[in-house]
MIKEVEX-37050 format. One record per residue (C-alpha): residue in one letter; chain; x, y, z. Coordinates in Angstrom, 2 decimals, m for minus. Example, Ala and Ser with C-alpha at 12.3 -4.5 7.8 and 13.67 -1.06 7.14 Angstrom:
<recs>
A_A_12.30_m4.50_7.80
S_A_13.67_m1.06_7.14
</recs>
This chain:
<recs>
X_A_19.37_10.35_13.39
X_A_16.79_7.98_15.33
X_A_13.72_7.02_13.83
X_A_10.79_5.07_15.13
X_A_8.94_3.18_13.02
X_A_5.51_2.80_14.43
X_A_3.19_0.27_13.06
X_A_0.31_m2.14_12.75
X_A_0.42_m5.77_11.05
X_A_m2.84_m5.69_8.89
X_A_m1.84_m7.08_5.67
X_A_1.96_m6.20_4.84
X_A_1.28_m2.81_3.34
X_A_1.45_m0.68_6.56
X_A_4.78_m2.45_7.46
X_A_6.04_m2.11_3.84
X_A_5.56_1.91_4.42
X_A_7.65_1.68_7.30
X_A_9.87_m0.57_6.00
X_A_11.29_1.55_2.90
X_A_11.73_4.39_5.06
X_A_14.35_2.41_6.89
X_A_16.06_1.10_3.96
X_A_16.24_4.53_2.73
X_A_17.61_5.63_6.43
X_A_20.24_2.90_6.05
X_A_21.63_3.96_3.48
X_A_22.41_7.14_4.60
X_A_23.63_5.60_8.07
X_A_20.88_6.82_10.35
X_A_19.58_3.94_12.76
X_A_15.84_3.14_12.50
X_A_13.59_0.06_14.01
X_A_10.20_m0.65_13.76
X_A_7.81_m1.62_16.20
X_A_4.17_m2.73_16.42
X_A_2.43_m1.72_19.43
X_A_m0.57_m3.78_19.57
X_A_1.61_m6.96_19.98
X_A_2.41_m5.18_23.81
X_A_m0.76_m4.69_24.59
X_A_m2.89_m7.55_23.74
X_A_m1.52_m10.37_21.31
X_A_m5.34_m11.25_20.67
X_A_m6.03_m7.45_18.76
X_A_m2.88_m8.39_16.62
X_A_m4.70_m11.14_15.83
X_A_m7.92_m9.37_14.83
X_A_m5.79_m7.24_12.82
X_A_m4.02_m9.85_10.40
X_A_m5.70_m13.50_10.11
X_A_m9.17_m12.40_11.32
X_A_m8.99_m9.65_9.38
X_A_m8.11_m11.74_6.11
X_A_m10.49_m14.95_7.22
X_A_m13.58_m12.63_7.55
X_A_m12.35_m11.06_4.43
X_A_m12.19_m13.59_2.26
X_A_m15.50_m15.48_3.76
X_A_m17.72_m12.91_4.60
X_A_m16.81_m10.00_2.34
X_A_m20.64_m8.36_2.34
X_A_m20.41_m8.22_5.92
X_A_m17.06_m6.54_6.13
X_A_m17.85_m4.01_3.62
X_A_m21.15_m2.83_5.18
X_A_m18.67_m2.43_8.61
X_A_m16.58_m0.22_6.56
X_A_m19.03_1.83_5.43
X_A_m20.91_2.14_8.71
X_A_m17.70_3.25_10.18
X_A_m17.19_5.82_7.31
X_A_m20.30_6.89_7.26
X_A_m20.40_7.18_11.13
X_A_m20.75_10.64_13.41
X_A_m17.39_12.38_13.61
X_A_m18.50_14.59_16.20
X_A_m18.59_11.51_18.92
X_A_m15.85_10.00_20.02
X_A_m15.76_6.24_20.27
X_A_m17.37_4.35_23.30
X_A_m14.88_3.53_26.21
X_A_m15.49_m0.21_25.75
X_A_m15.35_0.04_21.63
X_A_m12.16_m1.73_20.23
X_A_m11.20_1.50_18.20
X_A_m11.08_3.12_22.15
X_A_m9.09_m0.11_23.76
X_A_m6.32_0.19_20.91
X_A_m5.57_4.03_20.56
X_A_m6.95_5.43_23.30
X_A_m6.54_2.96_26.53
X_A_m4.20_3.77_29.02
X_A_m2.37_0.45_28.06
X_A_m2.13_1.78_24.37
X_A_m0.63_5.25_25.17
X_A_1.89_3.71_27.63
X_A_3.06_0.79_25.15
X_A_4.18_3.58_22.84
X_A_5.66_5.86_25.70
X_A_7.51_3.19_26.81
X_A_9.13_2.43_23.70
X_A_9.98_6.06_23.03
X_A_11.54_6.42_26.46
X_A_13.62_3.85_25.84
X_A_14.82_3.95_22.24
X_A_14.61_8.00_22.52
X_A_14.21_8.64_18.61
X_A_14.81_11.82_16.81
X_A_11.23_11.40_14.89
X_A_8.26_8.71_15.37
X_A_6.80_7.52_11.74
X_A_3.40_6.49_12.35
X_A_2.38_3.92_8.83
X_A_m0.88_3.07_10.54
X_A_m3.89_5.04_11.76
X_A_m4.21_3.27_15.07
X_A_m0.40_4.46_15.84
X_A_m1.11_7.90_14.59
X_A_m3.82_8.27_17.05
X_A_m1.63_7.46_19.82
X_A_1.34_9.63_18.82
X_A_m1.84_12.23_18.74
X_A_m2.63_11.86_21.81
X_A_0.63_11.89_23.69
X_A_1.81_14.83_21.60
X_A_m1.57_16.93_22.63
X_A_m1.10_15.82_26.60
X_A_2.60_17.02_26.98
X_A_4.16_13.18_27.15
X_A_6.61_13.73_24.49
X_A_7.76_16.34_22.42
X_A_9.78_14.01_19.49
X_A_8.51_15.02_16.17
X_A_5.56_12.93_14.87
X_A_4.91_11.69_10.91
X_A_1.70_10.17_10.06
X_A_0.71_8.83_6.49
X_A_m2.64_8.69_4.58
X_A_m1.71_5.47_3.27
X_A_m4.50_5.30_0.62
X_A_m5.92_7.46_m2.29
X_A_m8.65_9.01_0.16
X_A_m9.23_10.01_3.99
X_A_m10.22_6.76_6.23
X_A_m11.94_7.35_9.14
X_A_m10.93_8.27_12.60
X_A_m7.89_10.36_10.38
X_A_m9.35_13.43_12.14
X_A_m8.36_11.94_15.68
X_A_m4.55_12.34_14.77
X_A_m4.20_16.10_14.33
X_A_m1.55_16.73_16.75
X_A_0.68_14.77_14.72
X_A_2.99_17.26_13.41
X_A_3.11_16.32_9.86
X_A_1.14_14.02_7.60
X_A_1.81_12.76_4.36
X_A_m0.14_12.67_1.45
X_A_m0.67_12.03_m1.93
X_A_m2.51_13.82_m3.54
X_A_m3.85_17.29_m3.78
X_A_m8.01_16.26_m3.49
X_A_m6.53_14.39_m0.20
X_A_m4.84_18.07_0.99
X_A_m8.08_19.26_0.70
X_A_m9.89_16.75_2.59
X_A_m7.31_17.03_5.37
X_A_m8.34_20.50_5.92
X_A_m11.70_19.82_5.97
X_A_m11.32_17.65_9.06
X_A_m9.00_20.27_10.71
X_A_m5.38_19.40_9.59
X_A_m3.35_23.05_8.92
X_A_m1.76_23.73_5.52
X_A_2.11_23.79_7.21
X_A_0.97_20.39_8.61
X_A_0.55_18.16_5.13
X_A_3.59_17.00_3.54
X_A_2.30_16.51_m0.07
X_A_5.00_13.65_m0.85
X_A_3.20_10.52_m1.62
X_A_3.20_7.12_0.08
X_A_6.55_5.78_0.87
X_A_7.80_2.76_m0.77
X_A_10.92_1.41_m1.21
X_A_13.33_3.87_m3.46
X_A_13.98_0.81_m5.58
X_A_10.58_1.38_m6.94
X_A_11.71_4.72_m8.45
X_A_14.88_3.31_m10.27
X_A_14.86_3.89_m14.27
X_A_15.67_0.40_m16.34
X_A_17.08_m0.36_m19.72
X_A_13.93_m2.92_m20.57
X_A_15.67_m4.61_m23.32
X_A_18.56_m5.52_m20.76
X_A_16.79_m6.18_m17.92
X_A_14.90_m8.56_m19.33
X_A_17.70_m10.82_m21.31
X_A_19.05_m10.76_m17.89
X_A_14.94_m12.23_m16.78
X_A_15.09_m14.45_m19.73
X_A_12.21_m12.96_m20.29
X_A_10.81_m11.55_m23.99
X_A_11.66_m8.04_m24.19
X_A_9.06_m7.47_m27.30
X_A_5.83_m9.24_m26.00
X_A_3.19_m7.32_m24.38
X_A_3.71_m8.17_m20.53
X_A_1.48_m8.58_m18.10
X_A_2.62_m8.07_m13.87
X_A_0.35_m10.05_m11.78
X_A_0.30_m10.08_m7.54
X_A_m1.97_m12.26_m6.07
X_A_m0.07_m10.91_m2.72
X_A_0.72_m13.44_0.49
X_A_m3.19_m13.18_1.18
X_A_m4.23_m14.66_m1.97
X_A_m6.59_m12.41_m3.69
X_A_m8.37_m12.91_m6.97
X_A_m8.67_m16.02_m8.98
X_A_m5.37_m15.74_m11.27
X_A_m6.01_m18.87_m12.63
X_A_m8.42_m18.14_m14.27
X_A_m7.71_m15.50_m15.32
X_A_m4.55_m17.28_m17.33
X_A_m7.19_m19.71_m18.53
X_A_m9.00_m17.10_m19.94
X_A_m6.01_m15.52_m21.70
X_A_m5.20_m18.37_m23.18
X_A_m8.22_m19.34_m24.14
X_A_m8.15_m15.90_m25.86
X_A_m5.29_m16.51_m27.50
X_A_m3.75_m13.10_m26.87
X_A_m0.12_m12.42_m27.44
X_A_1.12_m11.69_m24.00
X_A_3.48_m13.28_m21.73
X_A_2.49_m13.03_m18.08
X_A_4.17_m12.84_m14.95
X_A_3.34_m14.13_m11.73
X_A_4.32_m13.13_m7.97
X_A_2.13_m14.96_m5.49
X_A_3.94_m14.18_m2.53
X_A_3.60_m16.57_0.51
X_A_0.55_m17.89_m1.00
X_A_2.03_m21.54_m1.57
X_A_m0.91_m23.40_m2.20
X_A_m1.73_m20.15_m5.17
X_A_1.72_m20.90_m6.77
X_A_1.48_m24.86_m6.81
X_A_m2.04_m24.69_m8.73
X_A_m0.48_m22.11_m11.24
X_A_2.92_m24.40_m11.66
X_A_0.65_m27.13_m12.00
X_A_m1.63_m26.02_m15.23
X_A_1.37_m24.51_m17.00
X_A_3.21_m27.86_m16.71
X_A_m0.08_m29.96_m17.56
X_A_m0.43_m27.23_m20.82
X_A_3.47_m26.94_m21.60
X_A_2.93_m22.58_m21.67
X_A_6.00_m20.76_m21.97
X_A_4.39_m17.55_m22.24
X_A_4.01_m17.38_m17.98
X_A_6.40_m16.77_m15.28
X_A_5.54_m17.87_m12.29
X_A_6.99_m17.14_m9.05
X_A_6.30_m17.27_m5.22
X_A_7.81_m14.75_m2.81
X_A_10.77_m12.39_m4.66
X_A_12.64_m9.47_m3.94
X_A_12.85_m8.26_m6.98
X_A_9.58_m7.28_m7.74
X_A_10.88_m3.62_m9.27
X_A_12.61_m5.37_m12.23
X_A_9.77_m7.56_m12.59
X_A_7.74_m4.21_m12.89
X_A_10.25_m2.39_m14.80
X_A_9.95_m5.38_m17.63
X_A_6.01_m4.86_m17.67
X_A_3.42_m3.12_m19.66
X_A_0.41_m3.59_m17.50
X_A_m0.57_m4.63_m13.89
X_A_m3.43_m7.09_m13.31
X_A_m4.17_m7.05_m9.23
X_A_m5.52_m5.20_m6.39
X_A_m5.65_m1.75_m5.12
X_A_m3.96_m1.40_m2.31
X_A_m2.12_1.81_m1.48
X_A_0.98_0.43_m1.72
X_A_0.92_m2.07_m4.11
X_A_m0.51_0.90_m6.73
X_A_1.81_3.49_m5.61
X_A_4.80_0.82_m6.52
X_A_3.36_m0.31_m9.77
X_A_2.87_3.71_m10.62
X_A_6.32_4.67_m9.88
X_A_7.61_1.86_m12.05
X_A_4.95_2.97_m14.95
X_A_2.42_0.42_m14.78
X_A_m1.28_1.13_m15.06
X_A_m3.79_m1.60_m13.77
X_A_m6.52_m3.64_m14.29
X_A_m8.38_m4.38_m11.07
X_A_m10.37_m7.96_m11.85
X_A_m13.04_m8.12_m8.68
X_A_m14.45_m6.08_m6.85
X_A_m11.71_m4.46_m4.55
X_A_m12.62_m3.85_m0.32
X_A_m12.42_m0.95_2.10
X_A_m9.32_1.57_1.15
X_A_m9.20_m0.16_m2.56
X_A_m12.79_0.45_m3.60
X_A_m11.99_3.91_m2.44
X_A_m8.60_3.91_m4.25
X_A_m10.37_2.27_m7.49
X_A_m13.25_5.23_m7.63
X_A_m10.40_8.04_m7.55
X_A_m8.05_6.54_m10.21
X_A_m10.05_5.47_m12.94
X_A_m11.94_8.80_m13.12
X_A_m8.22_10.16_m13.68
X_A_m7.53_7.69_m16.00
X_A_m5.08_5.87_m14.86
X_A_m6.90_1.83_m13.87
X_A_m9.61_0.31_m15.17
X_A_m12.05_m1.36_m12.21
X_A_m13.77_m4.01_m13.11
X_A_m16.05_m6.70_m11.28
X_A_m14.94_m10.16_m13.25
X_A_m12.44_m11.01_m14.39
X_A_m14.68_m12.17_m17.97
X_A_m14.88_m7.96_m18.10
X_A_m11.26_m7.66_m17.26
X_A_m10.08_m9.53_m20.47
X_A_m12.70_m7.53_m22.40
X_A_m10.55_m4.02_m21.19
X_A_m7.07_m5.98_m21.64
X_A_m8.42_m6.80_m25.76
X_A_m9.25_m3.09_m25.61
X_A_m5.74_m1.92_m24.71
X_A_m4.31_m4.78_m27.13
X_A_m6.08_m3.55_m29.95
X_A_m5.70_m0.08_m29.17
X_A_m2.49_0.52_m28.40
X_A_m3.05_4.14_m27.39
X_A_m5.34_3.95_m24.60
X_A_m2.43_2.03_m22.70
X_A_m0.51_5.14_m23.79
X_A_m2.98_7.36_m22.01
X_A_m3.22_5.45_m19.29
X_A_0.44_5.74_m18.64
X_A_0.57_9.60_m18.75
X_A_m2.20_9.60_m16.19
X_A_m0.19_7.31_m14.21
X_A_2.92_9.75_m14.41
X_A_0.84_12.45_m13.43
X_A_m0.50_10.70_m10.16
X_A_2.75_8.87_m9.32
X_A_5.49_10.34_m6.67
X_A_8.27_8.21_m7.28
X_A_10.64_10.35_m4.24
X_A_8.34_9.97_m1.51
X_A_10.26_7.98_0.82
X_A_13.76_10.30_0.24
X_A_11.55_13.45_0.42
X_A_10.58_12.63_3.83
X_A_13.95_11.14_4.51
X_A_15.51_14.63_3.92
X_A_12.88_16.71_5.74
X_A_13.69_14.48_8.50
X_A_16.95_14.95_8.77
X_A_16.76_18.92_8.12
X_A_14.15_19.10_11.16
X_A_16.46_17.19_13.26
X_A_19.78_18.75_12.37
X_A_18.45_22.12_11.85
X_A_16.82_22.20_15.51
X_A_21.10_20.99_17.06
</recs>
């Protein structure tokens, strides 16, 4: 079996979708490759979709949330202006062709769209007649984001959850379209681990309350001071620490644990093994991205959200904590005042896990894996 991986570089989540679906394929020996689209059409827009993005982000974060919410809260009975970027990268002439090109050529079995501008497309030349392949696209977050509506003639999209089935039919998705399997991630996030092992093997305490911490490659949050505050605390925890590619992040954090001697933190730039890290944990302490939660709840792990999260992740951060399974907070002064909670009440961290096993599909990525493959084989 061929499969397409179409997708968008904004932040590594979208890629990271595709990206375990292809490890799973390899595994069983199909061929898969990924491909972002908006790199053919205009290297600028890839641009705007990954440092832009991130710069505006991080320096003007009022102004990108009240774009957000204008384009939530926008008319979804107009379609977007001809000159609009939203029009120029899903519904251009350029954009359509880009992806029928690539299809033509590589002449997949099924097209996996992990992004909502590549979704759109597939929509579009699946409604006109230009291909027939069979089309996946994912709701990549805990709720609907706009412009989901404009990639109906997909013919299957994922989700995960059962308040997000119902939204989908709202906007005009049929039942036999939604796949209910969750967001894929890689299957390594759904192995079981013998803690006490696994972490001799870390050389890490397998008896301390642990705290996982990801910054991710982008550099979110302030985690330093957020260690400064545990200390300062003097809570019984060891912590550890995946910054990703955010270098200069890692070199502060290496720097006050070797000024302050602490061997009670980890702390580590980009790993692989972020799964055994997980699997050695108690908590999570980051953002709420849809794939960064969806890992950490397939490994166990509730989480503490320390700022104020953006876009998709304030949406994602409303949803879980009225099921129980986060705690949002806006500093991180009132994130160490719900981490003492959990420490001195050991059974809220309890409840917070069965909430988390109750949201969490740990199969997602085989589950589509096999309904690929029975589409395609079951159609020879």
């Amino acid at each position: 079996m061929k499969i397409l991986v179409l997708s968008v570089t904004a932040g590594e989540g979208h890629n990271s979708m595709g990206k375990a679906l292809m490890a799973a394929a390899k595994d069983k020996h199909h061929d898969a490759i990924m491909h972002d689209y908006l790199k053919d059409i205009c290297p600028f827009r890839g641009w705007l979709s990954q440092p832009f993005y991130f710069f505006t982000l991080r320096h003007f974060p009022k102004l990108e949330q009240r774009a957000y919410q204008a384009i939530q809260n926008r008319d979804y009975t107009k379609l977007p202006k001809k000159m609009s970027a939203i029009h120029y990268m899903t519904s251009s002439k350029k954009a359509n062709q880009a992806v029928l090109d690539v299809i033509k050529e590589y002449q997949p079995d099924v097209v996996y769209c992990t992004h909502i501008y590549c979704g759109i497309v597939m929509s579009y030349l699946k409604k006109n007649g230009y291909t027939k392949v069979p089309s996946f696209f994912i709701v990549s977050d805990y709720n609907v984001i706009a412009y989901t509506e404009w990639a109906k003639c997909n013919d299957y999209i994922l989700s995960p959850s059962e308040e997000v089935n119902q939204t989908l039919l709202k906007i005009g998705y049929k039942q036999e379209q939604i796949l209910p399997f969750g967001i894929t991630v890689n299957p390594k996030f759904a192995q079981i681990h013998d803690r006490k092992k696994l972490a001799q093997v870390l050389n890490i305490k397998p008896d301390v309350f642990t705290i996982f911490m990801s910054g991710g490659g982008t550099g979110f949050g302030n985690i330093l001071d957020f260690i400064k505050k545990v200390e300062k605390n003097e809570f019984k925890v060891q912590i550890i620490i995946v910054n990703g590619h955010n270098e200069e992040g890692y070199a502060r954090i290496q720097e006050y644990i070797e000024k302050n001697n602490l061997k009670n933190i980890l702390n580590y730039g980009f790993v692989t093994n972020i799964h055994e890290l997980m699997a050695v944990s108690d908590i999570m302490v980051g953002k709420l991205g849809g794939v960064g939660v969806t890992e950490a709840f397939n490994m166990g792990l509730p989480i503490l959200c320390p700022s104020p999260a953006p876009f998709q992740e304030h949406d994602n951060g409303i949803y879980l904590s009225k099921l129980g399974c986060i705690i949002n907070t806006n500093t991180n002064d009132e994130c160490i005042l719900a981490l003492k909670e959990i420490l001195e009440h050991p059974e809220k961290l309890g409840a917070m896990r069965q909430a988390v096993r109750q949201v969490a599909r740990p199969h997602a990525t085989t589950d589509l894996l096999a309904f690929m493959e029975k589409i395609t084989y079951g159609s020879k």
